[in-house]
Steps between C-alpha positions, in 0.01 A plus 500: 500500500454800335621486132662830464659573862570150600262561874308273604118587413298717766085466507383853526256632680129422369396892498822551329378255229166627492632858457777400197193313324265842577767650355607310222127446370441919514781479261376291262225697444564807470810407242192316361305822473798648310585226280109333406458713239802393276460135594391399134797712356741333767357161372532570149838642532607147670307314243687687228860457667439143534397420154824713382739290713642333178567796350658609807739217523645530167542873531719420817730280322601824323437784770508556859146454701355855488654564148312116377190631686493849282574288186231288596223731555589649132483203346149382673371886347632436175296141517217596605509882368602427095192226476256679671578835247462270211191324602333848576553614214327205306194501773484919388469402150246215562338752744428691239432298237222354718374832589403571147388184439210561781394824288151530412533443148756184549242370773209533263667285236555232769170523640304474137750210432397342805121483430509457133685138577266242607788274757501834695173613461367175638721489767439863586119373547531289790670791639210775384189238429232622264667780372527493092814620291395939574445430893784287465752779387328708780585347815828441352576889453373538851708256633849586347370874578514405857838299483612823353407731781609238718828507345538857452416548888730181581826722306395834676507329816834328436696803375338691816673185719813551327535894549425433919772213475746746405641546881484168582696362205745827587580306836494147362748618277700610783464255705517155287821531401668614818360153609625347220822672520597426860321117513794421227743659661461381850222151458768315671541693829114504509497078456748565773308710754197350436675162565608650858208662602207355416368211797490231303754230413730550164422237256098661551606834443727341209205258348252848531737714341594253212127383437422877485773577207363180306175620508622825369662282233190337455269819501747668272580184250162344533246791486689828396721382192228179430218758486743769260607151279106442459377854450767485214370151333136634556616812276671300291173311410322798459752643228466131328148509441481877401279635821564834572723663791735190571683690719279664737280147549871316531562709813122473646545112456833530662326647813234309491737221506536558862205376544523087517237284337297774320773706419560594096207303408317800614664668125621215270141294515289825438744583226462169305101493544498818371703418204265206440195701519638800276535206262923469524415074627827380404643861685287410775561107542924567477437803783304220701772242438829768601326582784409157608843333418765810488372751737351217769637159469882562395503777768351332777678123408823635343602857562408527854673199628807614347489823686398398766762190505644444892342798650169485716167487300162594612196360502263625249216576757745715700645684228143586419385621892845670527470687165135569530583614904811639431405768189173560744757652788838579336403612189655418214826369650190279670504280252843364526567551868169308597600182381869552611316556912275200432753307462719632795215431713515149370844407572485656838197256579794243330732601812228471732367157421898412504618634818209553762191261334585187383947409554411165291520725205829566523546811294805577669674151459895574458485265189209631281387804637251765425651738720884407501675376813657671741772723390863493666575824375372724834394769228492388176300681243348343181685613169296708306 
Protein backbone atom coordinates (compact mmCIF):
# COMPACT_ATOMS: atom_id res chain seq x y z
CA UNK A 1 0.00 0.00 0.00
CA UNK A 2 1.01 3.20 -0.83
CA UNK A 3 1.83 5.34 2.28
CA UNK A 4 0.37 8.60 1.34
CA UNK A 5 -2.88 7.64 -0.81
CA UNK A 6 -3.72 4.45 0.85
CA UNK A 7 -3.62 2.36 -3.10
CA UNK A 8 -2.32 -0.49 -3.36
CA UNK A 9 1.34 -0.25 -5.00
CA UNK A 10 1.55 -0.40 -8.98
CA UNK A 11 5.11 -1.72 -10.69
CA UNK A 12 5.71 0.72 -13.45
CA UNK A 13 6.79 0.24 -16.54
CA UNK A 14 10.70 -0.58 -16.88
CA UNK A 15 11.30 2.34 -19.61
CA UNK A 16 9.36 4.45 -17.29
CA UNK A 17 11.96 3.61 -14.58
CA UNK A 18 14.78 3.89 -16.78
CA UNK A 19 13.59 7.34 -17.97
CA UNK A 20 12.82 8.81 -14.09
CA UNK A 21 16.49 7.49 -13.20
CA UNK A 22 17.86 9.28 -16.77
CA UNK A 23 16.18 11.92 -15.46
CA UNK A 24 16.82 12.12 -11.99
CA UNK A 25 20.72 11.48 -12.48
CA UNK A 26 20.83 14.66 -15.27
CA UNK A 27 19.64 16.44 -12.26
CA UNK A 28 22.08 15.72 -10.00
CA UNK A 29 24.57 16.95 -12.00
CA UNK A 30 23.93 19.75 -13.30
CA UNK A 31 22.65 21.12 -9.61
CA UNK A 32 26.14 19.63 -8.99
CA UNK A 33 27.70 21.92 -11.56
CA UNK A 34 25.99 24.85 -9.79
CA UNK A 35 26.59 24.01 -6.32
CA UNK A 36 30.55 22.21 -6.48
CA UNK A 37 32.07 25.23 -6.14
CA UNK A 38 30.69 26.29 -2.64
CA UNK A 39 30.84 22.73 -1.33
CA UNK A 40 33.72 23.61 1.24
CA UNK A 41 31.72 26.81 2.32
CA UNK A 42 28.43 24.61 2.57
CA UNK A 43 30.57 22.21 4.76
CA UNK A 44 32.02 24.72 6.88
CA UNK A 45 28.85 26.53 7.37
CA UNK A 46 27.34 23.01 8.75
CA UNK A 47 30.44 22.41 10.70
CA UNK A 48 30.06 25.84 12.30
CA UNK A 49 26.16 25.46 13.04
CA UNK A 50 26.79 22.24 14.61
CA UNK A 51 29.50 23.19 16.95
CA UNK A 52 27.14 26.34 17.98
CA UNK A 53 24.18 24.07 18.83
CA UNK A 54 24.71 24.78 22.62
CA UNK A 55 24.67 28.15 22.23
CA UNK A 56 21.68 27.78 20.22
CA UNK A 57 19.72 25.93 22.79
CA UNK A 58 20.14 28.30 25.53
CA UNK A 59 19.33 31.26 23.34
CA UNK A 60 15.91 29.45 22.65
CA UNK A 61 15.00 29.18 26.17
CA UNK A 62 14.78 32.99 25.95
CA UNK A 63 13.73 33.69 22.18
CA UNK A 64 11.81 32.25 19.46
CA UNK A 65 13.87 29.95 16.77
CA UNK A 66 14.90 32.54 14.13
CA UNK A 67 15.30 35.31 16.84
CA UNK A 68 17.84 32.40 19.05
CA UNK A 69 19.46 31.72 15.63
CA UNK A 70 20.36 35.69 15.05
CA UNK A 71 21.48 35.83 18.74
CA UNK A 72 23.46 32.95 18.10
CA UNK A 73 25.39 33.85 15.14
CA UNK A 74 26.36 37.24 17.17
CA UNK A 75 27.53 35.62 19.86
CA UNK A 76 29.75 32.89 17.80
CA UNK A 77 31.34 36.53 16.00
CA UNK A 78 31.90 38.06 19.17
CA UNK A 79 33.84 34.57 20.22
CA UNK A 80 35.66 34.11 17.67
CA UNK A 81 35.96 37.92 16.39
CA UNK A 82 37.19 39.74 20.02
CA UNK A 83 40.17 36.90 20.37
CA UNK A 84 41.26 36.85 17.07
CA UNK A 85 41.61 41.11 17.19
CA UNK A 86 43.58 40.70 20.32
CA UNK A 87 45.85 37.98 19.25
CA UNK A 88 46.64 39.98 15.96
CA UNK A 89 47.54 42.57 17.47
CA UNK A 90 50.24 40.80 19.72
CA UNK A 91 51.48 38.61 16.48
CA UNK A 92 51.86 42.56 14.74
CA UNK A 93 53.97 43.56 17.54
CA UNK A 94 56.07 40.30 17.63
CA UNK A 95 56.02 40.65 13.77
CA UNK A 96 57.82 43.42 14.11
CA UNK A 97 59.88 43.03 16.75
CA UNK A 98 61.29 40.00 14.87
CA UNK A 99 61.65 41.91 11.77
CA UNK A 100 64.23 44.14 13.31
CA UNK A 101 65.74 41.63 15.05
CA UNK A 102 66.77 39.93 11.49
CA UNK A 103 68.49 43.43 10.56
CA UNK A 104 71.91 43.30 9.41
CA UNK A 105 73.46 44.79 12.27
CA UNK A 106 71.25 42.59 14.93
CA UNK A 107 72.19 39.46 12.67
CA UNK A 108 75.86 40.29 12.77
CA UNK A 109 75.93 40.36 16.56
CA UNK A 110 74.31 36.89 16.54
CA UNK A 111 76.42 35.52 13.98
CA UNK A 112 79.95 36.78 15.70
CA UNK A 113 78.37 35.40 18.97
CA UNK A 114 77.84 32.24 17.36
CA UNK A 115 81.47 31.56 16.22
CA UNK A 116 83.27 33.19 18.99
CA UNK A 117 81.58 30.29 21.41
CA UNK A 118 83.25 27.07 21.14
CA UNK A 119 79.65 24.57 22.01
CA UNK A 120 78.39 26.23 18.75
CA UNK A 121 81.31 26.56 16.88
CA UNK A 122 82.00 22.87 17.23
CA UNK A 123 78.76 21.89 16.49
CA UNK A 124 78.57 24.22 13.53
CA UNK A 125 81.70 22.02 12.22
CA UNK A 126 80.13 18.84 11.62
CA UNK A 127 77.74 20.86 9.76
CA UNK A 128 80.60 23.01 7.64
CA UNK A 129 83.84 20.52 8.24
CA UNK A 130 87.24 22.12 7.92
CA UNK A 131 86.24 25.47 7.91
CA UNK A 132 88.08 27.66 10.84
CA UNK A 133 86.35 30.51 12.97
CA UNK A 134 86.54 33.42 9.44
CA UNK A 135 85.07 30.62 6.94
CA UNK A 136 82.97 29.76 9.69
CA UNK A 137 81.16 33.24 9.98
CA UNK A 138 81.06 33.01 6.10
CA UNK A 139 78.85 30.30 5.24
CA UNK A 140 76.83 31.40 8.07
CA UNK A 141 76.12 34.99 6.47
CA UNK A 142 75.40 33.11 3.30
CA UNK A 143 73.13 30.93 4.75
CA UNK A 144 70.84 33.28 6.87
CA UNK A 145 71.28 35.58 3.58
CA UNK A 146 69.42 32.94 1.77
CA UNK A 147 66.76 32.22 4.58
CA UNK A 148 66.29 35.90 4.21
CA UNK A 149 65.48 36.04 0.54
CA UNK A 150 63.65 33.02 1.08
CA UNK A 151 61.61 34.69 3.57
CA UNK A 152 61.25 37.94 2.00
CA UNK A 153 59.97 36.05 -1.29
CA UNK A 154 57.84 33.59 1.05
CA UNK A 155 55.85 37.21 2.55
CA UNK A 156 55.60 38.72 -1.06
CA UNK A 157 54.07 35.67 -2.18
CA UNK A 158 51.66 35.42 0.76
CA UNK A 159 50.37 39.01 0.74
CA UNK A 160 50.01 38.49 -3.24
CA UNK A 161 47.67 35.18 -2.12
CA UNK A 162 45.82 37.28 0.18
CA UNK A 163 44.96 40.28 -2.29
CA UNK A 164 43.54 37.33 -5.07
CA UNK A 165 41.54 35.80 -2.01
CA UNK A 166 39.73 38.89 -1.68
CA UNK A 167 36.55 37.57 -3.89
CA UNK A 168 36.53 34.40 -2.59
CA UNK A 169 36.44 35.33 1.10
CA UNK A 170 33.65 38.11 -0.29
CA UNK A 171 31.40 34.94 -1.08
CA UNK A 172 32.43 32.80 1.89
CA UNK A 173 31.34 35.55 3.83
CA UNK A 174 28.10 35.41 2.17
CA UNK A 175 27.56 32.24 2.05
CA UNK A 176 28.77 30.62 5.57
CA UNK A 177 26.49 32.18 7.51
CA UNK A 178 23.35 31.82 5.45
CA UNK A 179 24.26 28.08 6.10
CA UNK A 180 24.73 28.64 9.45
CA UNK A 181 21.73 30.71 9.78
CA UNK A 182 19.13 28.42 8.20
CA UNK A 183 20.90 24.81 9.53
CA UNK A 184 19.82 26.34 13.17
CA UNK A 185 16.79 27.36 12.25
CA UNK A 186 15.45 24.42 10.39
CA UNK A 187 18.32 21.16 11.45
CA UNK A 188 15.29 19.39 12.59
CA UNK A 189 13.12 19.29 9.42
CA UNK A 190 16.39 18.34 7.59
CA UNK A 191 16.96 15.16 10.32
CA UNK A 192 13.40 14.83 9.22
CA UNK A 193 13.60 14.71 5.42
CA UNK A 194 16.64 13.10 5.35
CA UNK A 195 15.07 10.43 7.67
CA UNK A 196 12.22 10.00 4.86
CA UNK A 197 14.09 10.06 1.90
CA UNK A 198 17.14 8.63 1.99
CA UNK A 199 16.99 4.38 1.06
CA UNK A 200 18.29 3.23 3.92
CA UNK A 201 16.76 2.12 7.22
CA UNK A 202 16.44 4.87 10.25
CA UNK A 203 18.55 3.86 13.08
CA UNK A 204 21.62 3.92 9.98
CA UNK A 205 20.74 7.19 8.91
CA UNK A 206 20.39 8.00 12.83
CA UNK A 207 23.88 6.14 13.93
CA UNK A 208 25.58 8.20 10.58
CA UNK A 209 24.18 11.35 11.48
CA UNK A 210 25.03 11.12 15.29
CA UNK A 211 28.64 9.60 14.70
CA UNK A 212 29.10 12.54 12.27
CA UNK A 213 28.18 15.40 15.03
CA UNK A 214 30.58 13.51 17.59
CA UNK A 215 33.23 13.66 15.37
CA UNK A 216 32.61 17.28 14.92
CA UNK A 217 32.73 17.33 18.72
CA UNK A 218 35.75 15.50 18.58
CA UNK A 219 37.48 17.53 15.67
CA UNK A 220 36.39 20.69 17.35
CA UNK A 221 37.21 19.67 21.25
CA UNK A 222 40.07 17.41 20.40
CA UNK A 223 42.09 19.22 17.66
CA UNK A 224 40.74 22.90 17.31
CA UNK A 225 40.49 24.12 21.08
CA UNK A 226 43.44 21.24 22.19
CA UNK A 227 45.72 22.72 19.51
CA UNK A 228 44.65 26.77 20.66
CA UNK A 229 45.12 25.38 24.68
CA UNK A 230 48.76 24.18 23.52
CA UNK A 231 49.79 27.01 21.24
CA UNK A 232 48.95 29.06 24.47
CA UNK A 233 51.19 26.82 27.04
CA UNK A 234 53.93 26.72 24.24
CA UNK A 235 53.82 30.73 24.47
CA UNK A 236 53.56 30.64 27.82
CA UNK A 237 56.98 28.80 28.05
CA UNK A 238 58.48 31.00 25.79
CA UNK A 239 57.59 34.22 27.94
CA UNK A 240 59.03 32.07 31.10
CA UNK A 241 62.35 31.60 29.84
CA UNK A 242 62.72 35.14 28.24
CA UNK A 243 62.89 33.98 24.29
CA UNK A 244 61.71 36.46 22.15
CA UNK A 245 58.19 36.77 20.24
CA UNK A 246 56.06 34.45 22.62
CA UNK A 247 53.23 35.26 20.86
CA UNK A 248 53.80 34.78 17.30
CA UNK A 249 55.72 31.13 18.02
CA UNK A 250 52.51 30.37 20.57
CA UNK A 251 50.24 30.55 17.51
CA UNK A 252 52.77 28.63 14.97
CA UNK A 253 52.91 25.83 17.72
CA UNK A 254 49.20 26.02 17.97
CA UNK A 255 49.00 25.11 14.20
CA UNK A 256 51.47 22.97 14.17
CA UNK A 257 49.63 21.25 16.82
CA UNK A 258 47.44 19.87 14.20
CA UNK A 259 49.84 17.92 13.29
CA UNK A 260 49.88 14.54 15.68
CA UNK A 261 53.13 13.03 16.84
CA UNK A 262 55.58 15.71 15.56
CA UNK A 263 53.48 18.47 16.14
CA UNK A 264 54.94 21.54 18.60
CA UNK A 265 58.08 19.73 19.05
CA UNK A 266 58.84 21.11 15.70
CA UNK A 267 59.19 24.88 18.01
CA UNK A 268 59.54 24.08 21.76
CA UNK A 269 62.70 21.46 21.24
CA UNK A 270 64.58 23.92 18.82
CA UNK A 271 63.81 26.65 21.29
CA UNK A 272 65.38 24.91 24.36
CA UNK A 273 68.59 23.65 22.30
CA UNK A 274 69.02 26.92 21.32
CA UNK A 275 68.83 28.32 24.73
CA UNK A 276 71.38 25.69 25.78
CA UNK A 277 73.75 26.48 23.09
CA UNK A 278 73.46 30.44 23.49
CA UNK A 279 74.60 29.42 26.98
CA UNK A 280 70.87 30.06 28.89
CA UNK A 281 71.29 25.73 30.14
CA UNK A 282 69.05 26.05 32.96
CA UNK A 283 66.61 28.34 30.25
CA UNK A 284 67.12 25.63 27.96
CA UNK A 285 66.68 22.37 30.23
CA UNK A 286 63.11 24.05 31.90
CA UNK A 287 61.99 24.84 27.95
CA UNK A 288 62.87 21.03 27.33
CA UNK A 289 61.05 19.93 30.47
CA UNK A 290 57.50 22.36 29.72
CA UNK A 291 57.49 21.08 26.53
CA UNK A 292 57.99 17.51 27.39
CA UNK A 293 55.59 17.43 30.46
CA UNK A 294 53.14 20.64 29.93
CA UNK A 295 52.84 21.10 26.30
CA UNK A 296 52.98 17.00 25.45
CA UNK A 297 52.22 14.75 28.26
CA UNK A 298 49.43 16.73 30.33
CA UNK A 299 47.82 17.55 26.92
CA UNK A 300 47.84 14.35 25.35
CA UNK A 301 47.06 12.21 28.97
CA UNK A 302 44.98 14.93 30.71
CA UNK A 303 43.52 17.74 28.67
CA UNK A 304 42.49 15.85 25.71
CA UNK A 305 40.59 13.14 27.37
CA UNK A 306 38.64 15.62 29.13
CA UNK A 307 37.54 17.22 25.95
CA UNK A 308 37.15 14.72 24.27
CA UNK A 309 35.11 12.81 27.22
CA UNK A 310 31.93 10.62 25.54
CA UNK A 311 32.31 11.85 22.09
CA UNK A 312 34.07 9.77 19.21
CA UNK A 313 37.95 9.94 19.14
CA UNK A 314 40.21 9.28 16.31
CA UNK A 315 42.91 7.40 15.74
CA UNK A 316 46.13 9.18 15.64
CA UNK A 317 47.20 7.73 12.18
CA UNK A 318 43.93 9.00 10.67
CA UNK A 319 43.91 12.30 12.11
CA UNK A 320 47.32 12.56 10.54
CA UNK A 321 46.23 11.17 6.67
CA UNK A 322 42.99 13.23 7.05
CA UNK A 323 44.81 16.47 8.10
CA UNK A 324 47.74 15.99 5.85
CA UNK A 325 44.89 14.95 2.83
CA UNK A 326 42.46 17.20 3.89
CA UNK A 327 44.64 20.80 4.00
CA UNK A 328 46.17 19.19 0.52
CA UNK A 329 42.39 19.51 -1.15
CA UNK A 330 40.26 21.84 1.03
CA UNK A 331 42.57 24.18 2.05
CA UNK A 332 42.76 25.41 5.16
CA UNK A 333 39.29 24.34 6.38
CA UNK A 334 41.27 20.89 5.11
CA UNK A 335 42.66 20.44 8.09
CA UNK A 336 39.69 20.04 10.25
CA UNK A 337 37.21 18.64 7.77
CA UNK A 338 39.71 15.77 6.73
CA UNK A 339 39.70 14.06 9.84
CA UNK A 340 35.93 14.79 10.45
CA UNK A 341 35.38 12.59 6.51
CA UNK A 342 37.89 9.98 7.70
CA UNK A 343 36.06 9.24 10.21
CA UNK A 344 32.58 9.26 8.44
CA UNK A 345 34.00 6.87 6.11
CA UNK A 346 34.80 4.76 9.10
CA UNK A 347 31.56 4.45 10.71
CA UNK A 348 29.86 3.87 7.44
CA UNK A 349 32.25 0.75 6.96
CA UNK A 350 30.78 0.28 10.93
CA UNK A 351 27.13 0.00 9.28
CA UNK A 352 28.31 -2.14 6.65
CA UNK A 353 30.13 -4.81 8.58
CA UNK A 354 26.75 -4.58 10.86
CA UNK A 355 24.03 -4.92 8.46
CA UNK A 356 25.16 -6.59 5.06
CA UNK A 357 28.84 -8.39 6.18
CA UNK A 358 28.94 -10.09 9.18
CA UNK A 359 24.90 -10.04 11.35
CA UNK A 360 26.99 -11.85 14.32
CA UNK A 361 28.13 -8.40 15.10
CA UNK A 362 25.14 -7.19 16.04
CA UNK A 363 25.55 -3.47 15.84
CA UNK A 364 22.01 -3.00 15.63
CA UNK A 365 21.00 -5.19 18.71
CA UNK A 366 17.75 -3.41 20.35
CA UNK A 367 19.65 -3.69 23.76
CA UNK A 368 23.15 -2.16 23.16
CA UNK A 369 23.19 -0.70 19.96
CA UNK A 370 25.50 1.23 17.80
CA UNK A 371 22.91 2.35 15.61
CA UNK A 372 19.67 2.52 17.88
CA UNK A 373 16.69 0.28 17.27
CA UNK A 374 13.99 0.75 15.35
CA UNK A 375 12.03 3.80 16.03
CA UNK A 376 8.08 3.74 16.59
CA UNK A 377 7.82 7.21 15.89
CA UNK A 378 7.05 6.93 11.75
CA UNK A 379 9.13 10.31 11.55
CA UNK A 380 10.93 11.11 14.36
CA UNK A 381 13.81 13.47 14.15
CA UNK A 382 16.85 13.53 16.52
CA UNK A 383 16.85 16.66 18.95
CA UNK A 384 19.42 18.90 18.13
Amino acid sequence: MSPKSGRPWRRLPKQSQAFFFLILGAMFYLTWLIFHAFVVLIITGVFLAVIALPIDKFWERLFPNRVAAGFTMFTMFLIMAIPLLVLGVAMYKDVSSLATNLGDKNLDVYINKTVERQLPRELLGYVYPGQNATELRMSLVNATAAGKSWLVETLTNLGQDMIAAVPDIMIAIAIIPMVIYYVLVDGERLVAWLRRSTPLPARQVDYLLRETRQGLNAVFLGQILGALIQGTLGGIGFFITGLPNPVLWGAVMALLALLPVVGTNLVWIPAGLYLIVDGNVWGGVFMLAWGTFIVMVLMDNVVKPKLIGRHSDIHPMLVLVGVLGGAAVFGFIGLFLGPLLVGVTVSILNVYEADYLDPEVNLVDEQDSHLGGESTDPDPAPAR
